[in-house]
C-alpha positions as CSV (number, residue, x, y, z in Angstrom):
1,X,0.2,43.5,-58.3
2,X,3.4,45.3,-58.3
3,X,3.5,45.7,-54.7
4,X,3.1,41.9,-54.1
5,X,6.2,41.1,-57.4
6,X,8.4,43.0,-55.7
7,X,8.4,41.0,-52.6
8,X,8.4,38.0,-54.3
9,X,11.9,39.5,-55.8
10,X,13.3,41.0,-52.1
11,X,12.9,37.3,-50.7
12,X,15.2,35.4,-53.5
13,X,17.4,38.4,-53.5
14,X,18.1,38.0,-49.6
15,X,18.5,34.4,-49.9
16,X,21.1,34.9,-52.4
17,X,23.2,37.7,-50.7
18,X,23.3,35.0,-47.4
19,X,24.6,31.9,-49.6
20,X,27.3,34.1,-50.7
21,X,28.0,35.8,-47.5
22,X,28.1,31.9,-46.3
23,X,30.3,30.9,-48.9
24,X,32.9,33.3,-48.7
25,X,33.0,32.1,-44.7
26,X,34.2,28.8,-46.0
27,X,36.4,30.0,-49.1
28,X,39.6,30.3,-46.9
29,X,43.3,29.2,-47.6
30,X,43.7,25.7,-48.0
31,X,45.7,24.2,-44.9
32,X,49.7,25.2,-44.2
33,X,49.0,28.7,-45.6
34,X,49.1,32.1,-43.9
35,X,48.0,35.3,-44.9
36,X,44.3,36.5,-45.6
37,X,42.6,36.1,-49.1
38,X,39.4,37.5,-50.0
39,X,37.5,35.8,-52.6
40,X,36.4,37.1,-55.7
41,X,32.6,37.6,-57.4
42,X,34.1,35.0,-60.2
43,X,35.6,32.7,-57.3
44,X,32.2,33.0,-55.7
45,X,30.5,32.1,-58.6
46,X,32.2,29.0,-59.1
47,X,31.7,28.0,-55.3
48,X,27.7,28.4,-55.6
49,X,28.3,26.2,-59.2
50,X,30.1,23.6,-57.2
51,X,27.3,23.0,-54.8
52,X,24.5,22.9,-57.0
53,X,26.3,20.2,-59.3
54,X,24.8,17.3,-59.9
55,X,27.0,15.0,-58.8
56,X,27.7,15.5,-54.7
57,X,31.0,17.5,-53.7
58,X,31.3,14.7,-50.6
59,X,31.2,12.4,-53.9
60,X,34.1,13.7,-55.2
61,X,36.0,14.4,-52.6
62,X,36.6,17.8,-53.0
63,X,35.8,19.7,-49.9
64,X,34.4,23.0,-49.4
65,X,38.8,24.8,-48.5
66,X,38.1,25.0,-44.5
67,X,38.8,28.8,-42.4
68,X,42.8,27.8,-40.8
69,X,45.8,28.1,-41.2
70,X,48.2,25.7,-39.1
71,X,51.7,26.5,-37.8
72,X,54.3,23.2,-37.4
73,X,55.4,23.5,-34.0
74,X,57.3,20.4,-34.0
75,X,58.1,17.1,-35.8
76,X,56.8,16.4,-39.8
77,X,54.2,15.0,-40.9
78,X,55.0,11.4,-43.1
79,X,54.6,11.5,-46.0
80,X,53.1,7.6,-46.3
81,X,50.0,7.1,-44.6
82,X,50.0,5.4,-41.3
83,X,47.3,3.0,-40.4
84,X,46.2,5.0,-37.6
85,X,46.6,8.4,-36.6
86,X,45.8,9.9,-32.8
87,X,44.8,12.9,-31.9
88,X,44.9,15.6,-29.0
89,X,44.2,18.9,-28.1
90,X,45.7,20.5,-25.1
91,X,45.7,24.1,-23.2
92,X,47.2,25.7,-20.4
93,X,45.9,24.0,-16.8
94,X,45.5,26.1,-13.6
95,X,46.5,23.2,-12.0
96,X,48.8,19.7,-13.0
97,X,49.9,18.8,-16.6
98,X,49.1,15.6,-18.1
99,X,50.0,15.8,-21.3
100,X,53.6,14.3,-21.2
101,X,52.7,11.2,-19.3
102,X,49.7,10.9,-21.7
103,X,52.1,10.5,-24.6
104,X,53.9,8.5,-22.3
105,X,51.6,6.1,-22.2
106,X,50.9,6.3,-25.7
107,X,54.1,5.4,-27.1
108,X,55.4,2.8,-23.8
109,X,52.0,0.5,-24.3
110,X,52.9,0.1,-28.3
111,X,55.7,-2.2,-29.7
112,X,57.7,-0.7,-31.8
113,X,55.9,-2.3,-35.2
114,X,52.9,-0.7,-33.4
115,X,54.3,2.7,-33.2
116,X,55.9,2.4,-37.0
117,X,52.0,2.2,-38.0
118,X,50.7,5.4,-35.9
119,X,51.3,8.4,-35.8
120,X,50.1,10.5,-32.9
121,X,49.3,14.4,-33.5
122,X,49.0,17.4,-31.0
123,X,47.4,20.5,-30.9
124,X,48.7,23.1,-28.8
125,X,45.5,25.3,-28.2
126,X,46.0,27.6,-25.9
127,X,47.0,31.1,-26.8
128,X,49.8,31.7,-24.1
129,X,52.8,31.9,-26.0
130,X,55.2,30.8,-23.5
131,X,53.2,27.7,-22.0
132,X,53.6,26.3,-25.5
133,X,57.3,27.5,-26.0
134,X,57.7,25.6,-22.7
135,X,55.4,22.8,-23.7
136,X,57.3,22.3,-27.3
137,X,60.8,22.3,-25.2
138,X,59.5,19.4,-23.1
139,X,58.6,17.5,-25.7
140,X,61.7,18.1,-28.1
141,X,63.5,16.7,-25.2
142,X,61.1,13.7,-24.2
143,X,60.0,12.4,-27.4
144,X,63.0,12.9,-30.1
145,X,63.1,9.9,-31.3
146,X,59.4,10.0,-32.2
147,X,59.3,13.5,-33.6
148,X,62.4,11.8,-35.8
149,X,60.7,8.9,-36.9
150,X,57.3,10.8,-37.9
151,X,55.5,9.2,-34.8
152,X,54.7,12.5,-33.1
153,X,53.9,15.9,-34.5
154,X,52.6,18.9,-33.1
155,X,51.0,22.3,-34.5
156,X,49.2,25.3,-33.3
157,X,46.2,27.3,-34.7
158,X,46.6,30.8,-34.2
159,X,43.7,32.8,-32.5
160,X,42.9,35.0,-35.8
161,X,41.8,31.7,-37.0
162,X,39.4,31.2,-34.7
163,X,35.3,32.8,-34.6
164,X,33.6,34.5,-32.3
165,X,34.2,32.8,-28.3
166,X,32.3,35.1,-26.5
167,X,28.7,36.5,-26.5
168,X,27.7,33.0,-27.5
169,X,24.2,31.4,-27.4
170,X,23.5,30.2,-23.6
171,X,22.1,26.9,-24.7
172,X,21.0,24.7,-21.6
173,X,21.1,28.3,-18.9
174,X,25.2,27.4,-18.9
175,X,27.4,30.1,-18.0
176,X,29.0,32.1,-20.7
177,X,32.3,31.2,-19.1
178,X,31.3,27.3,-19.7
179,X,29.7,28.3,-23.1
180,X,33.1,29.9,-24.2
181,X,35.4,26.9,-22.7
182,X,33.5,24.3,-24.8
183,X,32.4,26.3,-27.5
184,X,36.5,27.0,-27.9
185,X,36.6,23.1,-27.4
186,X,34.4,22.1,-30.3
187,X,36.9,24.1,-32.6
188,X,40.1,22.6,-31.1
189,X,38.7,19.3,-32.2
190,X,37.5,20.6,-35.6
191,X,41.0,22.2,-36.6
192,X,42.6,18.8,-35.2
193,X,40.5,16.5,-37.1
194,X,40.9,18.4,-40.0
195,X,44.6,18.4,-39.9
196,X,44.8,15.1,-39.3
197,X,42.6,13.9,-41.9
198,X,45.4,13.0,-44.8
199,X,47.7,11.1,-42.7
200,X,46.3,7.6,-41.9
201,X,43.4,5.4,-42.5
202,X,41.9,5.9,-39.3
203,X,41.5,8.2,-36.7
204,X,41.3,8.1,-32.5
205,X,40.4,11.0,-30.8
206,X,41.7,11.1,-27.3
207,X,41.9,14.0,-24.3
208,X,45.6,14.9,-23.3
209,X,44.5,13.1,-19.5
210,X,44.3,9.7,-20.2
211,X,46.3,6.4,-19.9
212,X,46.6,3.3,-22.3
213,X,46.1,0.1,-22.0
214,X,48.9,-2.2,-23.4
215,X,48.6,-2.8,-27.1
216,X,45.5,-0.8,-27.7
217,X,46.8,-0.7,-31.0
218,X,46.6,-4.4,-31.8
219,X,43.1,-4.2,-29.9
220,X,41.8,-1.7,-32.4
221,X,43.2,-3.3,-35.4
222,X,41.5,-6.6,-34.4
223,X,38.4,-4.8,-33.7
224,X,38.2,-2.8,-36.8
225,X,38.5,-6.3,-39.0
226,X,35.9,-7.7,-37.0
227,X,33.6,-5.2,-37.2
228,X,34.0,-5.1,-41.0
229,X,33.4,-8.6,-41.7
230,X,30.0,-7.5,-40.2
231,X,29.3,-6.2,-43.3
232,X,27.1,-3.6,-41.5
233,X,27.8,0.1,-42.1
234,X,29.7,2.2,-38.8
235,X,30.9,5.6,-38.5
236,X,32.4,5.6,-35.1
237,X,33.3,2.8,-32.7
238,X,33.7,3.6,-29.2
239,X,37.0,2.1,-26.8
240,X,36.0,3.6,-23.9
241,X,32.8,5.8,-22.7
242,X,33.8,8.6,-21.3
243,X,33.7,12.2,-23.1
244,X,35.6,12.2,-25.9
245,X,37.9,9.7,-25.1
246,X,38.4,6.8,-27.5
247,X,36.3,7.4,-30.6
248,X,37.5,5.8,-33.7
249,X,36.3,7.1,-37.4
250,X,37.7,6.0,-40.5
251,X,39.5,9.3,-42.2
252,X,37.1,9.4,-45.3
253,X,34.7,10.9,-42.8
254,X,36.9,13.9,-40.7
255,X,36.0,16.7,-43.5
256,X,32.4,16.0,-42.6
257,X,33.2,15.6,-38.7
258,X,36.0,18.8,-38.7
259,X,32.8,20.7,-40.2
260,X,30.0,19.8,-38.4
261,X,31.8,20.6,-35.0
262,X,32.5,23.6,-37.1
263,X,29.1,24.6,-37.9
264,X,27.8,23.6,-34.4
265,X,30.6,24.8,-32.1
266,X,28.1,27.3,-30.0
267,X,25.5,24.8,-30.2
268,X,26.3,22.3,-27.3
269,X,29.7,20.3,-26.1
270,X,31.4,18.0,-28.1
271,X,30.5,14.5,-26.9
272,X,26.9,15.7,-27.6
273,X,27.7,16.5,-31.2
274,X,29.8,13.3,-31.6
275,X,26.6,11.6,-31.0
276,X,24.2,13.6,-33.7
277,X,26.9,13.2,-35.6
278,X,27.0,8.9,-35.9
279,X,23.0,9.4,-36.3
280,X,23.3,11.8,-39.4
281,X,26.1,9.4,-40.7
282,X,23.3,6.5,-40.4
283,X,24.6,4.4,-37.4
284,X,21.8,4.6,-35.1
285,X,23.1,2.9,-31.9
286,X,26.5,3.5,-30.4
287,X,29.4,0.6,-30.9
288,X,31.4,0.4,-27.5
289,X,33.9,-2.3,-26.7
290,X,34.9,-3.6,-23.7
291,X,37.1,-3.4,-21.5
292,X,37.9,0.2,-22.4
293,X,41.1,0.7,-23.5
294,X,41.8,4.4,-22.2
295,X,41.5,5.5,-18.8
296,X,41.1,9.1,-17.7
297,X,43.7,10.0,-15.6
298,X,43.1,14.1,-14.8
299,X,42.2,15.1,-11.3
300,X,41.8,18.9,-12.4
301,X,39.8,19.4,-15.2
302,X,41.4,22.1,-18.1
303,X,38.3,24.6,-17.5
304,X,39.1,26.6,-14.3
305,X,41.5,24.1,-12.6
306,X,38.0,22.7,-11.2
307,X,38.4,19.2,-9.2
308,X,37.5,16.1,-11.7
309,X,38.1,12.7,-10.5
310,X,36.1,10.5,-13.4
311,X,37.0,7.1,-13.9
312,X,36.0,5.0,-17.0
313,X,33.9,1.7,-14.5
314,X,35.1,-0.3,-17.7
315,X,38.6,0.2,-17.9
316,X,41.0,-2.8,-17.7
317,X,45.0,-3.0,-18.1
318,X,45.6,-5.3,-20.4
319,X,47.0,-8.5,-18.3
320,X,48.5,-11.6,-19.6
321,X,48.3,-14.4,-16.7
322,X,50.8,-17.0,-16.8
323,X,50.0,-20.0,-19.0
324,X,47.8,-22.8,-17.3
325,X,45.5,-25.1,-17.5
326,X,41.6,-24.6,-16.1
327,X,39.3,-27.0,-14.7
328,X,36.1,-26.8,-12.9
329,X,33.3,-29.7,-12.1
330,X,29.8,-27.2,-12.4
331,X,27.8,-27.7,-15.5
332,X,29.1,-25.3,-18.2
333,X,26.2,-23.2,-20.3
334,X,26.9,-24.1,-23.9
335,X,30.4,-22.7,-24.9
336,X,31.1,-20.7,-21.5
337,X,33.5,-22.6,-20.4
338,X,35.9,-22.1,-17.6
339,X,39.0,-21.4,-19.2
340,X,37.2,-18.1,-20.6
341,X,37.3,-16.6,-17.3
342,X,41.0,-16.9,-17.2
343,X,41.4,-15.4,-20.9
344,X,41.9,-11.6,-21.6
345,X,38.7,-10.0,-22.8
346,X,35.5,-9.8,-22.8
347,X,34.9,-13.8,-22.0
348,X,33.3,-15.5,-19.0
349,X,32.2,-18.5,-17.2
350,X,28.7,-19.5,-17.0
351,X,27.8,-22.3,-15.0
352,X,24.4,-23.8,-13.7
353,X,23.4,-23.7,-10.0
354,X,26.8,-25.0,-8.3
355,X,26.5,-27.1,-5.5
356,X,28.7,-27.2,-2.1
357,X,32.0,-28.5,-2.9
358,X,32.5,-27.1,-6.4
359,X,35.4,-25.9,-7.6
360,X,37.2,-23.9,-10.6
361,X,40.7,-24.7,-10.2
362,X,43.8,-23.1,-12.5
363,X,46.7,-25.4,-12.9
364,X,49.9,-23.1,-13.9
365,X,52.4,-24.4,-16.5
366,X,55.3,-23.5,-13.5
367,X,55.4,-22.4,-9.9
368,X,55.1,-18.7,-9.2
369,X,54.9,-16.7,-6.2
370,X,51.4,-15.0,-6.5
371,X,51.5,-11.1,-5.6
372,X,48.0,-10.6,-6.4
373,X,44.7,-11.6,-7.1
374,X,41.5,-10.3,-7.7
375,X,38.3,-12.9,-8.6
376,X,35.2,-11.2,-10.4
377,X,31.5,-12.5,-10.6
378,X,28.1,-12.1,-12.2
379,X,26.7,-9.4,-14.4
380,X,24.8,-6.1,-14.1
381,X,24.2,-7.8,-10.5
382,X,22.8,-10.6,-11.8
383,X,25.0,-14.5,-11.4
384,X,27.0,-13.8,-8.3
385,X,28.9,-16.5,-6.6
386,X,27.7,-15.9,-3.4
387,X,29.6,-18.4,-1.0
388,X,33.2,-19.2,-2.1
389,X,36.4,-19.3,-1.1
390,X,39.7,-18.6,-2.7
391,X,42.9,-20.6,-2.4
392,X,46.0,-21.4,-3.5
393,X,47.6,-24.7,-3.9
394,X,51.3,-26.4,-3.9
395,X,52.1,-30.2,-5.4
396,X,50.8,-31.1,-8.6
397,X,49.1,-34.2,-9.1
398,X,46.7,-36.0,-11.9
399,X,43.4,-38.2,-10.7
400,X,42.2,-40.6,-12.9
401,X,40.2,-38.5,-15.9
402,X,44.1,-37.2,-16.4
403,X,42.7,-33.7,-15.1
404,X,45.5,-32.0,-12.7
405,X,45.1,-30.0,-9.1
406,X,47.1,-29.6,-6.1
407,X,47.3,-31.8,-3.4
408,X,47.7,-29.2,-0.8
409,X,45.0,-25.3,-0.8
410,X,45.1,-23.1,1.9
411,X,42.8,-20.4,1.9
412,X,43.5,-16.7,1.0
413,X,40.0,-15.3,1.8
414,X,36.0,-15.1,1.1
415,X,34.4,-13.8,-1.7
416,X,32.3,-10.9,-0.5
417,X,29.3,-9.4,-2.6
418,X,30.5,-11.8,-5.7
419,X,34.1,-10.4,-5.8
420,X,37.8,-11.1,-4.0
421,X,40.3,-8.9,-4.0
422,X,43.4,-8.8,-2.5
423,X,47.2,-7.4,-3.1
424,X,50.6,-8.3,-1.7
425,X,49.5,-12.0,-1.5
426,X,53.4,-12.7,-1.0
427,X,54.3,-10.7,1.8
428,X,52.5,-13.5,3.9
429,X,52.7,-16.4,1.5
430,X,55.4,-15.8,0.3
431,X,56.8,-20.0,-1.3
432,X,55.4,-20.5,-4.6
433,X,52.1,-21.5,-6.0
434,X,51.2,-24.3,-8.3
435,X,47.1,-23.5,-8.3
436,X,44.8,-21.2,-7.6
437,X,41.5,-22.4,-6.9
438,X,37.9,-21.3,-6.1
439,X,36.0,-23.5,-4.0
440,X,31.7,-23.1,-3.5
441,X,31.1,-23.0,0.0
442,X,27.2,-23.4,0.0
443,X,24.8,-24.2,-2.8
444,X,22.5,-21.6,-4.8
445,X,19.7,-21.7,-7.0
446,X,21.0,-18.9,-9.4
447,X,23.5,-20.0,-12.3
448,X,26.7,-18.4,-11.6
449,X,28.9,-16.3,-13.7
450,X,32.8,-16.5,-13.2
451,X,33.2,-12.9,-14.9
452,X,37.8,-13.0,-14.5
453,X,40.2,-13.9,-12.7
454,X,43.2,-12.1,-12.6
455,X,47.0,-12.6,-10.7
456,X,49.7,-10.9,-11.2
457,X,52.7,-12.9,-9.7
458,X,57.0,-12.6,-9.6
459,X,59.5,-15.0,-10.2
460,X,60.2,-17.5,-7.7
461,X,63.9,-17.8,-6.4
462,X,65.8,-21.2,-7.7
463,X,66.7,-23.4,-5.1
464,X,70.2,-23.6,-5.1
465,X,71.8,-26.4,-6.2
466,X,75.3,-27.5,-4.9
């Protein structure tokens, strides 16, 4: 009997020595502070209180103090939260930077009431002191005006801060060079998202190789508000697919997030854990919007310079085409009608079987030179407009149901596989347009879907007047 009481003691015991020893990992200095600090029995004592209380620590807000200590490289944080704050993590490359033109990009494709609602954050994460003396330099001297205005700031985690990166569990047979890379990764994101959680009301985690499409800002905003009149509960949505590119959380969940990449970090990459990570948070399916707003840009990936040309299939600049009218004489599916091909986003044109002979023909508000233009059918292979040809038209004119066209087309080229595309339009047409039409060449059975139309197009030249 003793024998078997004194193991039923030993077990509890154990258990208790490894919720302190766990504990005291997280009992660290609260952010902005340097210097070590070890906890004591009492402070302990009152951690192991905290979590057994009835009502939940996420409840109150009062998070577990996290292991880090940050160092403000550059800029200040504001001290008014910001509708949206943006995040990235960057290291040394072997080969090409892309950080600058990143936040290029960032800051060019907002307005400036866009930017005076952001604010964008940087981690420097690499432990080479001079790259980020060098990097900090460049962007004193490229973005002051941002760092001034509390748009941009920047901060490093010093390696002391970091656990173990090597010796790591070899999940999935990967190297223990890959393990390290984005084992280290999974932290960089953790420190960031932590850091970042107190400055806005939301939170986009981007890569420091990517481009912007313009006014993602306005995009997000419009998105968020539609999503919430859902009424249905979402922890992330998703503006493009690719890696961790794009991810939007509202900042009431980045203590959970900052830890659970935390607790994970050896566990698997990042864009893996972002997805356990929704589920646990009870969104079961992924949100993605379309057309992405981000594009990854980075030819060399950050781990060993290695050759990385991915491409998000759903990005799209935004575009604005010039102001016209849109007519078409195939039989429109409920409210698909043809003007939605011409409109940014996600919109279309769905039309019944179209017959030889029929047309969708755009009517601008004024004569323009057309540079470009690139015609887009049909879905996931499905609805292609399989004979048609594009044209462009000069002299308007209205028939009798008061709809307008051209009196004059000439062709441009064949659709080919459901899609036209073609650049420098003007170097061998070069007097200004009026229409743009596409006109069915042969009948089909399958319904048709008009997925965009795009043109970009320059100013025409005045005539000169005497």
């Amino acid at each position: 009997m003793r024998r078997y009481s004194k193991k039923n003691l030993v077990l509890p015991a154990l258990l208790f020595i490894v919720g302190l020893y766990l504990i005291n990992r997280l009992d660290f200095p609260v952010s902005g502070r340097t210097g070590s600090h070890e906890p004591t029995v009492k402070e302990l004592t009152w951690q192991a209180d905290r979590l057994v209380n009835k009502e939940s620590w996420i409840e109150r807000g009062d998070y577990l103090p996290f292991n880090v200590s940050y160092q403000l490289l550059a800029g200040a944080p504001s001290t008014q939260q910001r509708y949206l704050s943006i995040g990235l993590s960057s290291v040394k490359r072997k080969k090409g930077s892309y950080l600058i033109p990143t936040l290029q990009s960032i800051f060019t494709q907002s307005s400036p009431e866009e930017r005076s609602s952001m604010v964008v954050v940087v981690l420097l994460a690499d432990f080479d002191v001079s790259w980020r003396v060098a990097t900090v330099s460049e962007i004193n001297s490229a973005f002051a005006s941002e760092l001034e205005q509390g748009q941009l700031v920047v901060f490093h985690v010093p390696q002391d801060w970091y656990p173990p990166l090597t010796d790591l569990k070899r999940n999935y047979n990967d190297a223990p060079e890959r393990v390290s890379f984005r084992s280290k990764q999974n932290l960089d994101y953790s420190f960031l998202i932590n850091y970042s959680a107190g400055f806005s009301q939301y939170y986009l985690q981007l890569e420091d190789d990517v481009s912007s499409a313009r006014n993602f800002f306005t995009t997000i905003k419009r998105r968020i508000e539609e999503q919430d009149a859902k009424k249905n509960t979402w922890t992330m949505l998703e503006f493009s697919s690719l890696g961790y590119i794009g991810k939007l959380y509202k900042t009431a969940d980045l203590p959970q997030l900052s830890r659970f990449l935390y607790i994970f970090y050896q566990e698997m990459p990042c864009d893996w854990l972002m997805t356990h990570f929704r589920v646990v948070m009870t969104q079961k399916l992924p949100i993605i919007f379309k057309p992405s707003l981000f594009q990854h840009e980075g030819s060399f990936s950050s781990f060993e310079g290695t050759y990385n040309k991915l491409k998000d299939k759903d990005f799209e600049e935004l575009y604005t085409n010039p102001s016209s009218k849109v007519y078409s004489d195939m039989s429109t599916y409920k409210n698909h009608f043809p003007k939605l091909a011409w409109d940014a986003g996600e919109t279309f044109f769905w039309g019944r079987s179209p017959e030889k002979g029929n047309y969708l023909t755009v009517v601008f508000t004024g004569p323009a030179v057309v540079t470009g233009i690139s015609v887009e059918t049909g879905s996931a292979g499905k609805d292609l407009l399989e004979s048609a040809q594009v044209e462009i038209g000069h002299d308007v004119f209205s028939n009798k149901e008061q709809e307008k066209s051209c009196k004059e087309f000439q062709s441009v080229g064949m659709l080919k596989n459901g899609r036209f595309e073609m650049q420098q339009i003007d170097q061998k047409y070069s007097s200004a347009s009026s229409c743009l039409r596409i006109l069915v060449t042969a009948g089909q059975s399958d319904w048709v879907i008009i997925k965009k139309i795009r043109i970009s197009t320059k100013m025409s030249t005045p005539p000169h007047q005497a």
